[in-house]
Backbone as JSON, one array per atom type, in Angstrom:
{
  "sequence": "XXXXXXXXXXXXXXXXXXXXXXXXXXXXXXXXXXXXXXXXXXXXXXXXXXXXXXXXXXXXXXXXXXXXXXXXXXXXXXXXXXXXXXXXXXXXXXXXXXXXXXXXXXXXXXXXXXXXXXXXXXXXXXXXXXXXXXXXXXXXXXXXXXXXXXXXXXXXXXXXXXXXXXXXXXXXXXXXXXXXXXXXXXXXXXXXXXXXXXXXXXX",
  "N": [[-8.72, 98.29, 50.83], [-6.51, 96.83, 51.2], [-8.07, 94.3, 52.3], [-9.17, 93.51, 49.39], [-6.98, 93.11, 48.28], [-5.83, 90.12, 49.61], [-8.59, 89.1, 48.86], [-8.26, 88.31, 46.27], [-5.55, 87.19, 46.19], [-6.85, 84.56, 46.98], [-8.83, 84.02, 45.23], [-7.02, 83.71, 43.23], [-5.25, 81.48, 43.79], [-7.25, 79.52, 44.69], [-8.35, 79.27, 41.66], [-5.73, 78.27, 40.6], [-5.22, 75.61, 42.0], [-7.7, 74.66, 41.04], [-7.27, 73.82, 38.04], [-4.78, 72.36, 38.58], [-5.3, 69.87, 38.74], [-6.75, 69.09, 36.09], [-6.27, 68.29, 33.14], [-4.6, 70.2, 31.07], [-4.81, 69.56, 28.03], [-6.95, 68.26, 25.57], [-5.16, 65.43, 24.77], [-3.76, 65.32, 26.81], [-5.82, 64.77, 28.8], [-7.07, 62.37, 27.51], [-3.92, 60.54, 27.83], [-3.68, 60.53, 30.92], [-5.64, 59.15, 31.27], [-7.4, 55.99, 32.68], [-7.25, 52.62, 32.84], [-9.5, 49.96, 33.91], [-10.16, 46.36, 34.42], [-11.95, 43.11, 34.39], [-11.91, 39.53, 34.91], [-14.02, 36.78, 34.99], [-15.46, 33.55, 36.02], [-18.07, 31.69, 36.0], [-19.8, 29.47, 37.7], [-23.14, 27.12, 37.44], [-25.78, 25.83, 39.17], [-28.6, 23.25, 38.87], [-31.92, 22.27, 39.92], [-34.53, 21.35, 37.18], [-37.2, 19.84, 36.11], [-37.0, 17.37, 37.98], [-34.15, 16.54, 37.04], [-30.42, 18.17, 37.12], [-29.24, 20.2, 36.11], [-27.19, 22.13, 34.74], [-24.36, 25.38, 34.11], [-21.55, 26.66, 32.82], [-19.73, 29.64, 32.52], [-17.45, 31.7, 31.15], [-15.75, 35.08, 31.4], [-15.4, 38.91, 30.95], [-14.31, 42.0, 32.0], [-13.15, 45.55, 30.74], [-12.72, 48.21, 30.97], [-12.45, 52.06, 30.58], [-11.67, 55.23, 31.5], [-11.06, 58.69, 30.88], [-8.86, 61.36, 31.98], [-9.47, 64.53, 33.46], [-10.69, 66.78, 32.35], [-10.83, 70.29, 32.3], [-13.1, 69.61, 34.1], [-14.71, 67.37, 32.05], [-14.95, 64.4, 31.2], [-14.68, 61.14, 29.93], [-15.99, 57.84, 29.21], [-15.93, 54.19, 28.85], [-17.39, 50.55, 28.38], [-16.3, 47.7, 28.12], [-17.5, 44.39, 27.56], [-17.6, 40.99, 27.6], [-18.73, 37.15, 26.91], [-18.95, 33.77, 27.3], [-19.77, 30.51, 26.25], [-18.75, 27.91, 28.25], [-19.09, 24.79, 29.06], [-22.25, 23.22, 29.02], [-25.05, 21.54, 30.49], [-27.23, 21.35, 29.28], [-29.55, 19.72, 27.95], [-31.95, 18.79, 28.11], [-33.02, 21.06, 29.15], [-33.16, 23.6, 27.69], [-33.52, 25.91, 28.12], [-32.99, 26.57, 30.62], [-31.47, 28.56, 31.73], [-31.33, 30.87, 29.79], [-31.78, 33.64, 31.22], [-30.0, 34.83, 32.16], [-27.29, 32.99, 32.24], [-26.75, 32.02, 29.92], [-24.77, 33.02, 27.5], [-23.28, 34.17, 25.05], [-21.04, 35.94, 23.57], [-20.4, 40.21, 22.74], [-20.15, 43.3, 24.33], [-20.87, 46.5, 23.85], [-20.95, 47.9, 26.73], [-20.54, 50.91, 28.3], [-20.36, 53.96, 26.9], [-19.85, 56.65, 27.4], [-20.55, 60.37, 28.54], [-19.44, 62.49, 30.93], [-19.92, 65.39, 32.96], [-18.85, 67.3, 35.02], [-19.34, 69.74, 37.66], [-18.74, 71.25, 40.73], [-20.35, 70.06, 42.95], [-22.36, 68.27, 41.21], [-23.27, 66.02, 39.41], [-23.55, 65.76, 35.42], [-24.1, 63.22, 33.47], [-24.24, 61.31, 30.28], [-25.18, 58.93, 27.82], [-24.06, 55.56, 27.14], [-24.55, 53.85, 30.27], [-23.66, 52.52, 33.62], [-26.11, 51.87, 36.2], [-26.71, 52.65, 39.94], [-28.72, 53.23, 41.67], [-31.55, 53.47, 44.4], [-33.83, 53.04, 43.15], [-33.74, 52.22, 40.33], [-31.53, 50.11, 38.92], [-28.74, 48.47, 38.07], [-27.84, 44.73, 37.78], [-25.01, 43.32, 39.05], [-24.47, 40.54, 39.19], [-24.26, 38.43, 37.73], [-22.91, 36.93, 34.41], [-22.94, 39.0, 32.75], [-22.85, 42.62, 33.17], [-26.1, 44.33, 34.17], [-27.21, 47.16, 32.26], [-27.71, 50.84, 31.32], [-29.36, 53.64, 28.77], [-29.16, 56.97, 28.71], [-29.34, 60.25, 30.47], [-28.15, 61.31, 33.3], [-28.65, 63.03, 36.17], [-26.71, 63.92, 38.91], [-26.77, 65.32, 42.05], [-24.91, 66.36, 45.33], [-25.05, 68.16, 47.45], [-26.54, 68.34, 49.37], [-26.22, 67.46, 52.87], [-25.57, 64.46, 53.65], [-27.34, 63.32, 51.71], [-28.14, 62.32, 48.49], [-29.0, 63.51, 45.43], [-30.8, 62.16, 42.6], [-31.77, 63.06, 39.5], [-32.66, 61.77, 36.43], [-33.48, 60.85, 33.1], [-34.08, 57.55, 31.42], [-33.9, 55.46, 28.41], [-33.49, 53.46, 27.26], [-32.28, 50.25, 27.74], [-30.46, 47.15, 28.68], [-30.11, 43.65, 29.19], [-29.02, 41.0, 31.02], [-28.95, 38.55, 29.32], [-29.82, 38.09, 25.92], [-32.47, 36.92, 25.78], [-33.48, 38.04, 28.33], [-33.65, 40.74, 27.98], [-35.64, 41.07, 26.63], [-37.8, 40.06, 27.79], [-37.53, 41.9, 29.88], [-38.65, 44.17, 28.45], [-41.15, 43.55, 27.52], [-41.47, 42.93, 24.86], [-40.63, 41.33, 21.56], [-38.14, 39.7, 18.87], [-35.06, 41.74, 18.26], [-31.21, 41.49, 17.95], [-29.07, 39.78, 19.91], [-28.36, 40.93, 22.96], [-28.43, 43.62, 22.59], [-29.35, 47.62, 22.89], [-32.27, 47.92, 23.44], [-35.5, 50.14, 23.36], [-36.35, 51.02, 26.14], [-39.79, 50.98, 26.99], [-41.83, 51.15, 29.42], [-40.78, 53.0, 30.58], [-39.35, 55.64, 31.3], [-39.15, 58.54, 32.84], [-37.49, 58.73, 35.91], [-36.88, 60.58, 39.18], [-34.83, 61.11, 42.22], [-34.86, 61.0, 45.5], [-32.75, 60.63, 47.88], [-31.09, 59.05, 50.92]],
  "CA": [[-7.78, 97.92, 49.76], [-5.89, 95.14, 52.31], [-9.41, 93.2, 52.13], [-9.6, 93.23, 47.94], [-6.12, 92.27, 47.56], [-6.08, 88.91, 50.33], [-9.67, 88.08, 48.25], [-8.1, 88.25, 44.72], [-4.83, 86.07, 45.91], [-7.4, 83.62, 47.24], [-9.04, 83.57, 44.06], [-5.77, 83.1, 42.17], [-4.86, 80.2, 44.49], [-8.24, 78.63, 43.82], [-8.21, 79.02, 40.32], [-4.41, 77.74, 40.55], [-5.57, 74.68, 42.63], [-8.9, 73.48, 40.11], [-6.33, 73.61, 36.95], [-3.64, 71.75, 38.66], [-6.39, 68.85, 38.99], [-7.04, 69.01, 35.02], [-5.73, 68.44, 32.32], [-4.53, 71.11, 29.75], [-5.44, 69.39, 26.42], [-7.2, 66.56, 25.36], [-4.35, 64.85, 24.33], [-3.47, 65.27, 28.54], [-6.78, 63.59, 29.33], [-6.71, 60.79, 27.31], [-2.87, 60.32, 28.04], [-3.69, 59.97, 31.97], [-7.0, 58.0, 31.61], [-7.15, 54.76, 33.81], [-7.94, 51.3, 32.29], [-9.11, 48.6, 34.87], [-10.91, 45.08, 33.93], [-12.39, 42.14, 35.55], [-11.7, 38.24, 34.23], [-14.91, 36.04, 35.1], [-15.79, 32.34, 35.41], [-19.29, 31.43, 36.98], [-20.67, 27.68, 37.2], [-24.48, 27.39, 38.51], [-26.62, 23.88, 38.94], [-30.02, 23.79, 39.78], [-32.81, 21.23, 39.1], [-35.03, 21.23, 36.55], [-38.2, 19.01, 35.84], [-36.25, 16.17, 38.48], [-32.46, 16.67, 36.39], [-29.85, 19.19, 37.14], [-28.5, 21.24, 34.56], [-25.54, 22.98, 34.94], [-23.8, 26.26, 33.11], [-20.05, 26.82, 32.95], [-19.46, 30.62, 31.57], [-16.58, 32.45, 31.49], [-15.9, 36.04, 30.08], [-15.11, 39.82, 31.63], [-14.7, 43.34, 31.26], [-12.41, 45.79, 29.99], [-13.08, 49.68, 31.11], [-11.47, 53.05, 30.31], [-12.13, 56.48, 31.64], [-10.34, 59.43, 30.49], [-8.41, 62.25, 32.97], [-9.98, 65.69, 33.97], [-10.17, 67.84, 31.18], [-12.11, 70.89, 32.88], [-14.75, 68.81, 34.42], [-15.1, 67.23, 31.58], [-14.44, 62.75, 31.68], [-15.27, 60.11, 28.92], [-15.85, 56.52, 29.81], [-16.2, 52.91, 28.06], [-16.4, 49.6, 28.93], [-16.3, 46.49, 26.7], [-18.45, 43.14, 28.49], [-17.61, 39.81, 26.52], [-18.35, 36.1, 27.74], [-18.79, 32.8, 26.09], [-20.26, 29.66, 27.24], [-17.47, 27.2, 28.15], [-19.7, 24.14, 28.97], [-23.7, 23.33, 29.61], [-25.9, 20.69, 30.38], [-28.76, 21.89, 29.19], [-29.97, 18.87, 26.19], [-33.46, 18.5, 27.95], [-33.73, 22.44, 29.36], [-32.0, 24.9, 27.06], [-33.66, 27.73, 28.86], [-32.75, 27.0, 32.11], [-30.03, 29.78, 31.77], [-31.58, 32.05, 29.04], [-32.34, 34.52, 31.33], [-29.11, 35.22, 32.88], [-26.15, 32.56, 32.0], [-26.56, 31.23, 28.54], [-24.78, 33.85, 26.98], [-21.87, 34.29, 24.16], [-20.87, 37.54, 22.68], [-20.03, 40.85, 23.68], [-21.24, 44.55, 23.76], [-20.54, 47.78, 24.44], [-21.9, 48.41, 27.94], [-20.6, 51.77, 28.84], [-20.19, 54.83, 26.11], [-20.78, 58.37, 28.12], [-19.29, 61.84, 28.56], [-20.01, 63.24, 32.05], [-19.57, 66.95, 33.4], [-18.74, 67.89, 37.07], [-19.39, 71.49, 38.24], [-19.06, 71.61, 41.76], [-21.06, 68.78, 43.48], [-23.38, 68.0, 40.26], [-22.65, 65.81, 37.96], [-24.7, 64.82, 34.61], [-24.14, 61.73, 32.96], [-24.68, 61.18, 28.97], [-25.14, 58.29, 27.14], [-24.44, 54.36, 28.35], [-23.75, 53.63, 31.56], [-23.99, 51.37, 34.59], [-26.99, 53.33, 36.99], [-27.28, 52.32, 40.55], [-29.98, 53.5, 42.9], [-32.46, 52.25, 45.42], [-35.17, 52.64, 42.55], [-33.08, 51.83, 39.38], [-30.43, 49.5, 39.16], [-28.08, 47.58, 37.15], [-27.32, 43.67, 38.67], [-23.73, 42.77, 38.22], [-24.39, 39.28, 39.82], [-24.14, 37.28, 36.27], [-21.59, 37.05, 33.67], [-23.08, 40.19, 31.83], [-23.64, 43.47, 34.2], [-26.74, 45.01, 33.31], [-26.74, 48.77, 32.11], [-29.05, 51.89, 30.97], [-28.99, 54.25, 27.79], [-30.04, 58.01, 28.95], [-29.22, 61.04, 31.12], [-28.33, 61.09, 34.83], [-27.88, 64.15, 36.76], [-26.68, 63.69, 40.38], [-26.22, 66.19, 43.13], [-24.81, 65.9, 47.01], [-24.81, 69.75, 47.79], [-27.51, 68.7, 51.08], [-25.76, 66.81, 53.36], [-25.72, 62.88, 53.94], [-28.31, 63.07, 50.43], [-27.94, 62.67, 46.96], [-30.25, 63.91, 44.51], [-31.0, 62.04, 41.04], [-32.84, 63.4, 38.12], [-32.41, 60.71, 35.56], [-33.93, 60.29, 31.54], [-33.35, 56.78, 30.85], [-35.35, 55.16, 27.38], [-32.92, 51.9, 26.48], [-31.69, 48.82, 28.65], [-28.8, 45.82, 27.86], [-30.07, 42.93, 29.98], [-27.97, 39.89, 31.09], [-28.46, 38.18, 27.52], [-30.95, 38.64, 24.7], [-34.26, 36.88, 26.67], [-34.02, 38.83, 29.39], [-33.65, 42.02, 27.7], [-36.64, 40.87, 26.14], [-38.4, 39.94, 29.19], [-37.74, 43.03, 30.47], [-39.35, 44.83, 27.59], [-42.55, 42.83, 27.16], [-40.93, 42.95, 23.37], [-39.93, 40.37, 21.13], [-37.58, 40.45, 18.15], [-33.85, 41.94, 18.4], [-30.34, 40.84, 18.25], [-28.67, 39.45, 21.24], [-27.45, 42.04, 23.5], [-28.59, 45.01, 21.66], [-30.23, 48.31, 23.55], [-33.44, 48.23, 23.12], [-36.12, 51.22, 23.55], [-37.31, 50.56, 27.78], [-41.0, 51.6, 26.19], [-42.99, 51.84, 29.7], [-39.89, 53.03, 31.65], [-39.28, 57.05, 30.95], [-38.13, 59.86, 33.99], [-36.94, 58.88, 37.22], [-36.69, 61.32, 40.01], [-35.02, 60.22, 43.61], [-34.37, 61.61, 46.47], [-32.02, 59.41, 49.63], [-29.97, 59.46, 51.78]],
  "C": [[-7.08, 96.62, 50.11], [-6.86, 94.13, 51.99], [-9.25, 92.63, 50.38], [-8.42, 92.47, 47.84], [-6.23, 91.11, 48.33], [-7.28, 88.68, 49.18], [-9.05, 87.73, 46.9], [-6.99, 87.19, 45.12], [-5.44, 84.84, 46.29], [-7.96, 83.4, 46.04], [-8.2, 83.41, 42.84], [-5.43, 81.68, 42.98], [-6.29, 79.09, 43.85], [-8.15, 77.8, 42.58], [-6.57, 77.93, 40.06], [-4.85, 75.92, 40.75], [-6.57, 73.31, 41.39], [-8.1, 73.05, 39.38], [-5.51, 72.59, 37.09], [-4.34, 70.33, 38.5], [-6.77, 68.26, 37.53], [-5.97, 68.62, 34.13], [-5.48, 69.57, 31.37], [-4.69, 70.79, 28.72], [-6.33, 68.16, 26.6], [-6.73, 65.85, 25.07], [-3.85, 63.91, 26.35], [-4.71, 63.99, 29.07], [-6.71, 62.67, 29.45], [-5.54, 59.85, 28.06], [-3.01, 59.85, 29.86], [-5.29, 59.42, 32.13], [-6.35, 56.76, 32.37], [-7.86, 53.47, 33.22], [-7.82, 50.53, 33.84], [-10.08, 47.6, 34.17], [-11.22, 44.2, 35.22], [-12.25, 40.8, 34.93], [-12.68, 37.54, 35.2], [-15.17, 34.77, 34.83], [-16.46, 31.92, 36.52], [-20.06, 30.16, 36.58], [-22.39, 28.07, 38.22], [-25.01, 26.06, 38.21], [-27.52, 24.42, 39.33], [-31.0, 22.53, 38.93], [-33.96, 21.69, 38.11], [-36.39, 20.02, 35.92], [-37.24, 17.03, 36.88], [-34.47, 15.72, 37.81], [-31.99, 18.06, 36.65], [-28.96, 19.2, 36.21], [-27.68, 22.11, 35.31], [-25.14, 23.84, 33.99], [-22.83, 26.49, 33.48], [-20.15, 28.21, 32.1], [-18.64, 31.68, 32.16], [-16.75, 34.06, 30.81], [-14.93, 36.87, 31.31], [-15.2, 41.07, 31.07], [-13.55, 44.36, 31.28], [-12.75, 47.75, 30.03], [-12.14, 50.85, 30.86], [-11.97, 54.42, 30.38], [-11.07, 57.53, 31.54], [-9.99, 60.44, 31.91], [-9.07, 63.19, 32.48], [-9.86, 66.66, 32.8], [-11.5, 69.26, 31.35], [-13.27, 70.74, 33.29], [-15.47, 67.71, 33.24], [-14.35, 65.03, 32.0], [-15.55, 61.88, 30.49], [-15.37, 59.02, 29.54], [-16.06, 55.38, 28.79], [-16.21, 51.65, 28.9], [-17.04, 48.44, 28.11], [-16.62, 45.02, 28.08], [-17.92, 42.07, 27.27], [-17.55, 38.29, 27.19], [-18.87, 35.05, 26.85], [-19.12, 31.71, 27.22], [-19.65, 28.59, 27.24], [-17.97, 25.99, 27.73], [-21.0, 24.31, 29.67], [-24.17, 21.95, 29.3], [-27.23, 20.82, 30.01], [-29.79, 20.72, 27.76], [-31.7, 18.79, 26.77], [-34.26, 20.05, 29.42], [-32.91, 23.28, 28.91], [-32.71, 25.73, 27.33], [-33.84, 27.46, 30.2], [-32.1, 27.97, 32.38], [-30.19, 31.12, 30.8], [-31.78, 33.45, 29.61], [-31.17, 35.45, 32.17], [-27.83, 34.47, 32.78], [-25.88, 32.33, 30.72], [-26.5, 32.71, 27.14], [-23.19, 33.91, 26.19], [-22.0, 35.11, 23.66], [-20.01, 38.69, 23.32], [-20.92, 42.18, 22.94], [-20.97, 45.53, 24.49], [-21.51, 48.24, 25.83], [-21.72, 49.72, 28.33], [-20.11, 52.63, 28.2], [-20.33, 56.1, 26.75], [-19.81, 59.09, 28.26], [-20.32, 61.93, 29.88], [-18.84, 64.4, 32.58], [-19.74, 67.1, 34.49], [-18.75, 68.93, 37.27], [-19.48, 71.44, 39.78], [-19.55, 70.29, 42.29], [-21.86, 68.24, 42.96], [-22.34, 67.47, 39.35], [-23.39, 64.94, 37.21], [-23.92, 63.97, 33.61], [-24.56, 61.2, 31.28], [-24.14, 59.53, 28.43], [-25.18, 56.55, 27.88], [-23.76, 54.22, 28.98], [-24.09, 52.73, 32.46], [-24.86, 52.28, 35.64], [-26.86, 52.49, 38.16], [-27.85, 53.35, 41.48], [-30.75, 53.1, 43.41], [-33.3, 52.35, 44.42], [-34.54, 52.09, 41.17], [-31.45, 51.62, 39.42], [-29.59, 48.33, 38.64], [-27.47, 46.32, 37.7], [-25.95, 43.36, 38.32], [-23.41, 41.57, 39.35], [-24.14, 38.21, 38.78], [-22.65, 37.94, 35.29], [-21.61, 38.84, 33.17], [-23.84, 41.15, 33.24], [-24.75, 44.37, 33.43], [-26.65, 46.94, 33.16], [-27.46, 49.24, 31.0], [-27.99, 52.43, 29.78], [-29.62, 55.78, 28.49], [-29.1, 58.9, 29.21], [-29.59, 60.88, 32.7], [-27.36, 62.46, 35.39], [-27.72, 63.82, 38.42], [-25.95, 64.88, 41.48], [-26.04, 65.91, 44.85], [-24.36, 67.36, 47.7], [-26.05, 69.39, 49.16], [-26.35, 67.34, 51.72], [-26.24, 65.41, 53.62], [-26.71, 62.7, 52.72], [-27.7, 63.12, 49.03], [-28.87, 62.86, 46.15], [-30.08, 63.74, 43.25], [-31.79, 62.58, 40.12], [-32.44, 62.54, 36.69], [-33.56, 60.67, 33.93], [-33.64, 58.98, 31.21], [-35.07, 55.76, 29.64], [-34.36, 53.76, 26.81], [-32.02, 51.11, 27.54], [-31.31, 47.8, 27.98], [-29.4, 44.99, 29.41], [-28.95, 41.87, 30.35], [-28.0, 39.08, 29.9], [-30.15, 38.83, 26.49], [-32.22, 38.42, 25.18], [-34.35, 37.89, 27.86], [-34.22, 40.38, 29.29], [-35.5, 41.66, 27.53], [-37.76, 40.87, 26.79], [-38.9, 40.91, 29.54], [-38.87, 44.13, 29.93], [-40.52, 44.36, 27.15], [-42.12, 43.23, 25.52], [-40.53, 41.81, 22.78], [-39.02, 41.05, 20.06], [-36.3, 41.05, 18.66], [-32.7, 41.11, 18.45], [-29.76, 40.63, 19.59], [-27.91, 40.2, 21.55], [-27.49, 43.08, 22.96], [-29.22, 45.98, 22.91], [-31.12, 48.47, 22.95], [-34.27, 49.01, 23.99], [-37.11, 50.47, 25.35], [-39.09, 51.14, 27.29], [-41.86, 52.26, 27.49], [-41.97, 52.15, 30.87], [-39.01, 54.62, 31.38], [-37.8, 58.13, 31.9], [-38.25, 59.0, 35.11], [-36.53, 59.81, 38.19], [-36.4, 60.56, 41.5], [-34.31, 61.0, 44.6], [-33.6, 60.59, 47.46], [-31.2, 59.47, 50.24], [-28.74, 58.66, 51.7]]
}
């Protein structure tokens, strides 16, 4: 009888403990979400057919993830950059593939669920892993459309199981690039066509 009751106030403490960690409404969530940003301004030179061309482009980003609402967590994050100045009059695609970029675009839309040491991942987001991986070396960071489940229940490992079917490159050619596709607006997600399931195991 001594044994049952000690296990039951441990499982009231528990239970006490996860809750205190949450939020009680969704009103709570939202209300302690966390905005942070980043303000950006990246020059690059480089030669070109014996002339160097140059890109001046500023921009940044603008994120917002919601508080604990039973495991539950929203996210966003807003990308926008603009091209200050360029030399580009005799190579306007020296930079198409990574600087020469004005606009903006929803890079990160997702709901993700935590149970324990698992947690899956909906909608868009920023992915990194040693086999898939989003560069955030240019104005614009790149970022996936899918499902990402991740677990660290073995020690020193994490274990991905990932769906991803649409990618946001650094501007509109390189999405393009990426996709052996032509066609689309700049900065749109477009369908990854020969780029499906991902499975990864690492340490």
């Amino acid at each position: 009888m001594r044994k049952m009751t000690k296990l039951s106030l441990v499982a009231c403490i528990t239970m006490a403990t996860t809750q205190g960690f949450s939020a009680d409404t969704l009103a709570g969530a939202f209300s302690e979400g966390k905005v942070s940003g980043e303000i950006k301004s990246q020059y690059f030179q480089k030669e070109v057919s014996d002339k160097k061309v140059n890109i001046w482009t500023n921009g940044g980003n603008l994120s917002y993830v919601t508080g604990d609402f039973y495991g539950l967590k929203a996210g966003a994050t807003f990308q926008v950059a603009s091209v200050t100045a360029s030399d580009l009059d005799n190579a306007t695609t020296a930079y198409d593939n990574d600087q020469n970029v004005s606009g903006a675009v929803l890079s990160e839309a997702y709901l993700a669920y935590t149970l324990g040491n698992t947690t899956a991942k909906v909608g868009r987001q920023y992915i990194s892993t040693p086999l898939v991986a989003g560069s955030g070396s240019r104005i614009f960071k790149e970022s996936f459309e899918g499902i990402v489940i991740s677990n660290t229940d073995l020690p020193n490992t994490t274990i991905v199981a990932a769906y991803v079917d649409k990618f946001q490159g650094r501007t509109d050619v390189a999405t393009k690039n990426m996709l052996f596709s032509t066609g689309g607006e700049p900065k749109q997600f477009l369908i990854l066509s020969k780029f499906k399931m991902v499975l990864i195991l690492y340490m």
